[in-house]
N, C-alpha and C positions, 0 to 999 in steps of 0.2 A: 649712536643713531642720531641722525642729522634731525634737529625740528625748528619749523619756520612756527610764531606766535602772532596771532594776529587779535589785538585786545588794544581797547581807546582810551581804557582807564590805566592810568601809567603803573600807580601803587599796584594792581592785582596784574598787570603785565609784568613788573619787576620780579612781582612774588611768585608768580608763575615759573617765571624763567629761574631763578634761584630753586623753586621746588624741582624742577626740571633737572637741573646740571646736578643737584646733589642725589640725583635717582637714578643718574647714569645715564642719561642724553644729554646731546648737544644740540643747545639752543643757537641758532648760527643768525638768526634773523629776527627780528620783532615789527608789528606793522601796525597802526592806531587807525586803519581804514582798509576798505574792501580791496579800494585802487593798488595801497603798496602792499597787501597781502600776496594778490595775483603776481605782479610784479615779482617781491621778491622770490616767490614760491618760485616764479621762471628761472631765476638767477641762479637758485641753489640747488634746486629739483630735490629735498629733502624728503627722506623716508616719512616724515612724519608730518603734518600739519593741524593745528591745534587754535581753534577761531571762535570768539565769541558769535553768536548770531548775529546781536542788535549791532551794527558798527556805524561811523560817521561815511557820508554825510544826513543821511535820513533817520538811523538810529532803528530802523524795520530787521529786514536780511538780507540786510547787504553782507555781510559776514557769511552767510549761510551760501550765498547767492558766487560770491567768491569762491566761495569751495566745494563748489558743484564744477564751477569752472576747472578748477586748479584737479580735479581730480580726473578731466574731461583731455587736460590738457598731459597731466602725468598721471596717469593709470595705475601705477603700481603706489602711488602717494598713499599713505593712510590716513583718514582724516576722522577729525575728532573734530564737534562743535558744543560750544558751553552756552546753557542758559542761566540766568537768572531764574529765571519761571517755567511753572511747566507750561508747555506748546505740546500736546499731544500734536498738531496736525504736523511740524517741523517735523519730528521724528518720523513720521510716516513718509513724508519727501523726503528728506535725506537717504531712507533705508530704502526706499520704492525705487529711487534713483543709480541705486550702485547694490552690488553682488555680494561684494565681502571688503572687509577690511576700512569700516565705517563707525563710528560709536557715535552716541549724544548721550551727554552727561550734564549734568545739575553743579552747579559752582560748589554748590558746597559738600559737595564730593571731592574737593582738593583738599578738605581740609583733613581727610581720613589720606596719606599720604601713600601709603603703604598700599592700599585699594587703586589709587589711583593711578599710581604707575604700573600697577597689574593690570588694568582697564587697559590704559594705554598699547602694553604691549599685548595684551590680545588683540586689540585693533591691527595692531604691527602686522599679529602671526597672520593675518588676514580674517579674520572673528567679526562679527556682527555684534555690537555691545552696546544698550540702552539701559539708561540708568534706571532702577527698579523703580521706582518713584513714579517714572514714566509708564511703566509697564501696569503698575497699581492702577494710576487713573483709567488706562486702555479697559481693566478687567472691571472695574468699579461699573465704569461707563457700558459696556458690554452684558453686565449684569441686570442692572436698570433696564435695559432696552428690550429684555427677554432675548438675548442669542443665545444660543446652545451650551453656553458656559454655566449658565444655571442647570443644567441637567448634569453638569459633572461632581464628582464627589470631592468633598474638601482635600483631600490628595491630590486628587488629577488635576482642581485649580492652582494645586502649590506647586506639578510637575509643570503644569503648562505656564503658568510664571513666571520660570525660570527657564524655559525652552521659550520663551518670547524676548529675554534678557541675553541670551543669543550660547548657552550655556549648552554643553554635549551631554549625553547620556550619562557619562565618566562623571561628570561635573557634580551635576542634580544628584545621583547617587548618594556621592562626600557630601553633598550640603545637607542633604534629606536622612542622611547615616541609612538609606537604602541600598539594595542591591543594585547593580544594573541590570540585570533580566527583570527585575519590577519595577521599574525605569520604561523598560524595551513595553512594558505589558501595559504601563498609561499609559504611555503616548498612544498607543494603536488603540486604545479607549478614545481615547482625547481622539486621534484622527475622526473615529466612526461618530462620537457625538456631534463633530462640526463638519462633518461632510468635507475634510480635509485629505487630499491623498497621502498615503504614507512615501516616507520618504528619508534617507539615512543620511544625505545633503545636510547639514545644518543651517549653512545659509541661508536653503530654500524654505526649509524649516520655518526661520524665524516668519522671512517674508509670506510665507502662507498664514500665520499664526497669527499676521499684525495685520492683514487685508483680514481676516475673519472679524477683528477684534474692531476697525476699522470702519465696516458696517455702517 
């Protein structure tokens, strides 16, 4: 699986790409700016695309801002964007932006290896994948504010969690050592306490779940 890297800091660009090839992608391209990211993403049209946010020369999103393009430009691209910090609102553009087959991940999510090339090719299979970190703040924030997530039971916050992490029915089950009919039975909780349509879509799933959360 072809992937273009677009990262300014050489050291975690090298490291990346070495994490990369020994997980069984092909790193074909590297780019330290927004400019040669688009660029080479044109050249190679790679399955995979993989971009810090903050990039030169502003050091904002231009990274992010590249690969909104690059995914405008090759549609079937998967894209992956790395933060230092959490940006609750990036994630919510990034995911508002595109259907499926999009993740935002936390850097030091690279360093669990094993996780992370899992992440990755979820992204691939067309998957919706926010790193939980990110998800945490969304429900933290959502809680404080009085949404509807305080009316759910501590289950239904740890179904809905992980159905905002971009995770299927099948998934939550294994993580939660739950069935999936009691799976099938929060979410239709979760739907009616936030006024959410149900829905077997995953994708649209996440994105109704993170415009709730979003608020």
């Amino acid at each position: 699986m072809r992937v273009v890297i677009g990262e300014d800091e050489a050291l975690l660009r090298e490291g990346l790409a070495y994490v990369l090839n020994h997980g069984g992608f092909d790193v074909v391209a590297s780019a330290g700016n927004g400019a040669d990211l688009l660029r080479l993403a044109r050249q190679h049209e790679p399955e995979l695309v993989i971009t810090d946010i903050r990039m030169p020369p502003g050091h904002t999103d231009e990274g992010l801002r590249a690969a909104l393009q690059i995914r405008q430009l090759l549609p079937h691209t998967a894209i992956v964007v790395l933060s230092q910090h959490l940006q609750r609102q990036y994630a919510v553009e990034l995911v508002a932006e595109q259907s499926a087959g999009v993740g935002y991940l936390l850097k030091q999510r690279i360093a669990d290896i094993a996780t992370f090339c899992g992440d990755l090719l979820r992204v691939c299979a067309g998957e919706i994948v926010l790193d939980p970190e990110v998800v945490l703040l969304m429900l933290t924030r959502a809680r404080t504010e009085g949404h509807g997530v305080q009316r759910l039971t501590a289950r239904q916050q740890e179904v809905l969690d992980l159905m905002a992490q971009g995770l299927n029915n099948a998934a939550i089950a294994r993580r939660l050592l739950i069935s999936e009919k009691a799976v099938v039975s929060h979410a239709s909780h979760i739907y009616d306490e936030l006024g959410l349509q149900t829905d077997d879509d995953s994708h649209r799933r996440v994105l109704a779940v993170l415009s709730h959360l979003n608020r």
